[in-house]
C-alpha positions as CSV (number, residue, x, y, z in Angstrom):
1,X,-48.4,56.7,-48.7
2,X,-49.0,59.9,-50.5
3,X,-46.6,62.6,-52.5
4,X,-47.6,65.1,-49.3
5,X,-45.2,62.7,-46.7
6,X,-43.0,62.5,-49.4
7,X,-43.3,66.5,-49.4
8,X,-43.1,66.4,-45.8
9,X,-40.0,64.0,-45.9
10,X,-38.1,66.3,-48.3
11,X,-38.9,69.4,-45.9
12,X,-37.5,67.5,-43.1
13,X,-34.3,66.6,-44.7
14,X,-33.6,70.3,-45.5
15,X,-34.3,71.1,-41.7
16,X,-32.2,68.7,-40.6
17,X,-29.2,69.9,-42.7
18,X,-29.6,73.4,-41.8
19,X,-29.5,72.3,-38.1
20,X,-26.4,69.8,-38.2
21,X,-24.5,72.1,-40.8
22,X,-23.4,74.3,-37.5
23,X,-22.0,71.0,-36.4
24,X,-17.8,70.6,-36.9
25,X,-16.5,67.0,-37.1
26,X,-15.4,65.5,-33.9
27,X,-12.2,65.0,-33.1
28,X,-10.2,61.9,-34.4
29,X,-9.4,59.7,-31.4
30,X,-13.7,60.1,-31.0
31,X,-13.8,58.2,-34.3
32,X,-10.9,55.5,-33.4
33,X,-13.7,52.5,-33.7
34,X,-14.7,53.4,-37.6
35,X,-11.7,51.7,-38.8
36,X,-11.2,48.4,-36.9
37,X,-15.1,47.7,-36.5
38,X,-16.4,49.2,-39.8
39,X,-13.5,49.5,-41.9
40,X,-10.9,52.0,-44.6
41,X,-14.3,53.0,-46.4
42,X,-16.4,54.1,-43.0
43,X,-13.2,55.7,-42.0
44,X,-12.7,57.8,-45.4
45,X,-16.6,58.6,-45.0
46,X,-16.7,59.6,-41.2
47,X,-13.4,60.5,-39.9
48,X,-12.4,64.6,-39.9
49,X,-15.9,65.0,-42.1
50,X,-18.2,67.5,-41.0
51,X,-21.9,65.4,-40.5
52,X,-23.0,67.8,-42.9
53,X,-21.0,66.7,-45.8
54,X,-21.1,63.1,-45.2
55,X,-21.6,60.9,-47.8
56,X,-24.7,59.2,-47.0
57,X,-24.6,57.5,-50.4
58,X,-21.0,56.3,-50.0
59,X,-20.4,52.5,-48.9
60,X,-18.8,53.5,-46.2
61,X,-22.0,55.3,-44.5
62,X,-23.8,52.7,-45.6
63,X,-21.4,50.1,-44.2
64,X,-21.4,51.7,-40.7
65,X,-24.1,51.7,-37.7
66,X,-21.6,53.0,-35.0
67,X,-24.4,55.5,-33.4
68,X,-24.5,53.6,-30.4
69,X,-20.7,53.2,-30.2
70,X,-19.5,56.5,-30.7
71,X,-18.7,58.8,-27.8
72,X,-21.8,61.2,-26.9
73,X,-20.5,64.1,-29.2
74,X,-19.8,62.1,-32.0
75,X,-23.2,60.1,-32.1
76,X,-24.8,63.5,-31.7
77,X,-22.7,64.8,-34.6
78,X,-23.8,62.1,-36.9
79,X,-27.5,61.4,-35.6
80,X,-28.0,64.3,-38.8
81,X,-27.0,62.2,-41.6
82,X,-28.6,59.2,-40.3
83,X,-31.8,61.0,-40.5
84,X,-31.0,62.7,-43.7
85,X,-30.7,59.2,-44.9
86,X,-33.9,57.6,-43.2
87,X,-35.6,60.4,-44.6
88,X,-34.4,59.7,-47.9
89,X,-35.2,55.7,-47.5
90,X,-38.4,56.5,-46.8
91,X,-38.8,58.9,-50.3
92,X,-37.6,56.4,-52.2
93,X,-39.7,53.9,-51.1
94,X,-43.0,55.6,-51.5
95,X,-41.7,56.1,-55.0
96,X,-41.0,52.3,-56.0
97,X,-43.0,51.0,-53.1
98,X,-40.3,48.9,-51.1
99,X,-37.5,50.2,-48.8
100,X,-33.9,50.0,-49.8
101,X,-31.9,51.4,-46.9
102,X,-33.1,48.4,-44.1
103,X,-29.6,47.9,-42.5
104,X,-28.9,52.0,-41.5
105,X,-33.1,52.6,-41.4
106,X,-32.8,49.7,-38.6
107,X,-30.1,51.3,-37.4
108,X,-31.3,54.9,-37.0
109,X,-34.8,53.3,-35.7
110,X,-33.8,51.7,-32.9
111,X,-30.9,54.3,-31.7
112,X,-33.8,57.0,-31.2
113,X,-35.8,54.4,-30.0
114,X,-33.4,53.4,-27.1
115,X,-33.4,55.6,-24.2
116,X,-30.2,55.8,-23.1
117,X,-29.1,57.1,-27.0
118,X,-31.1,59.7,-25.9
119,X,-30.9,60.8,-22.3
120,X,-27.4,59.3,-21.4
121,X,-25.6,60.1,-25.1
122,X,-26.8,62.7,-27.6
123,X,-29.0,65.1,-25.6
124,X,-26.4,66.6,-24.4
125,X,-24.6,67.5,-27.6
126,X,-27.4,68.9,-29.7
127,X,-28.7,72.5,-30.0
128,X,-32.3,73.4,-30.2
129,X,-32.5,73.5,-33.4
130,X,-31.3,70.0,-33.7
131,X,-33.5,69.0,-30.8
132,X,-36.9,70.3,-32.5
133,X,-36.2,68.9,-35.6
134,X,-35.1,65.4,-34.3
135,X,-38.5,65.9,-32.1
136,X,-39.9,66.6,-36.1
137,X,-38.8,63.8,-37.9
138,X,-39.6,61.7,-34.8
139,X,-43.0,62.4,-35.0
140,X,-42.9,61.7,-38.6
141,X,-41.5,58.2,-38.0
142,X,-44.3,57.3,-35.8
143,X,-47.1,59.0,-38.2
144,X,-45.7,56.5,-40.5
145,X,-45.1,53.9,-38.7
146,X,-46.5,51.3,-41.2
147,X,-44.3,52.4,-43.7
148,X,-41.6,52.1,-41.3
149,X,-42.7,49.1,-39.9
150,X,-42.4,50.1,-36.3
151,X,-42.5,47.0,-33.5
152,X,-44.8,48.2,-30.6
153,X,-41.8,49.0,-28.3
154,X,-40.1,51.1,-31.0
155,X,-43.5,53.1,-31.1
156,X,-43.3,53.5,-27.2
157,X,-39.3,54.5,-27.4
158,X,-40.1,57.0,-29.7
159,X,-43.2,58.3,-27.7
160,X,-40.9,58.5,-25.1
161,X,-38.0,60.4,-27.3
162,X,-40.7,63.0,-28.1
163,X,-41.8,63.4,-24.8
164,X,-38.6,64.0,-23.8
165,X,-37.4,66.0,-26.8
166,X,-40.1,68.4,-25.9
167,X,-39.3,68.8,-22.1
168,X,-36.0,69.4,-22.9
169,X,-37.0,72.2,-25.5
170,X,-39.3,73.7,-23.1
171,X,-36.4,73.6,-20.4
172,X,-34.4,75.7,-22.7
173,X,-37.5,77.9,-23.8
174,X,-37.7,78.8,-20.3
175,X,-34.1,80.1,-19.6
């Protein structure tokens, strides 16, 4: 790894604050599961907190993988501080050469890996903006994918999340 991805990753993060800082925090009876599966400390961390100023260093982020729980607008909401976060993971371990953040990096991963996260949950709730920056740090994921230690069908679900990312941008472009 070199100190231009860890350049790179620092851009990324800023773009992907200024895209999800638009974003409000969803409404409470979206967020019921963040107490009962996660518990008190996800629920301080998540609930009524705009995705921009979550905590991602908090232990209830860091105790929570609910993407792929959370109604479409909510999981859109707080794809942005998951990827603020892998981003992060991935700076600190090109600093001191091992990752530190495996439970909510895996978690992340494989949410923009799946297909359905995609097309069935969170496409519909993100902007462009939020859409060519998620098509960004995807791409940056899969540059890295060593680093990230990407199985072959992670690789191919985020192929495919870039593919789609930018059909959907050019959809848009073309309205």
């Amino acid at each position: 790894m070199t100190e231009a991805a860890s350049t790179v990753a620092r851009d990324l993060k800023v773009e992907v604050k200024a895209a999800w800082a638009v974003m409000d925090a969803p409404p409470p009876e979206d967020m019921e599961i963040m107490d009962w599966e996660y518990g008190k400390d996800a629920e301080r961390a998540f609930v009524g907190v705009r995705p921009a100023d979550v905590d991602i260093d908090s232990p209830g982020f860091l105790a929570a993988t609910p993407l792929l729980e959370l109604p479409g607008n909510a999981a859109a909401a707080y794809l942005g501080p998951y990827l603020v976060s892998l981003l992060k993971g991935f700076q600190i371990q090109e600093a001191i050469g091992v990752p530190v953040d495996t439970k909510t990096r895996a978690h992340t991963l494989f949410a923009m890996a799946y297909p359905d996260f995609w097309t069935a949950t969170v496409s519909p709730h993100l902007n462009g903006a939020c859409m060519s920056v998620l098509g960004k740090v995807t791409r940056f994921t899969l540059e890295h994918s060593d680093a990230f230690t990407l199985s072959e069908e992670e690789k191919r679900g985020l192929e495919r999340l870039v593919r789609s990312i930018e059909r959907r941008l050019k959809m848009l472009g073309s309205r």
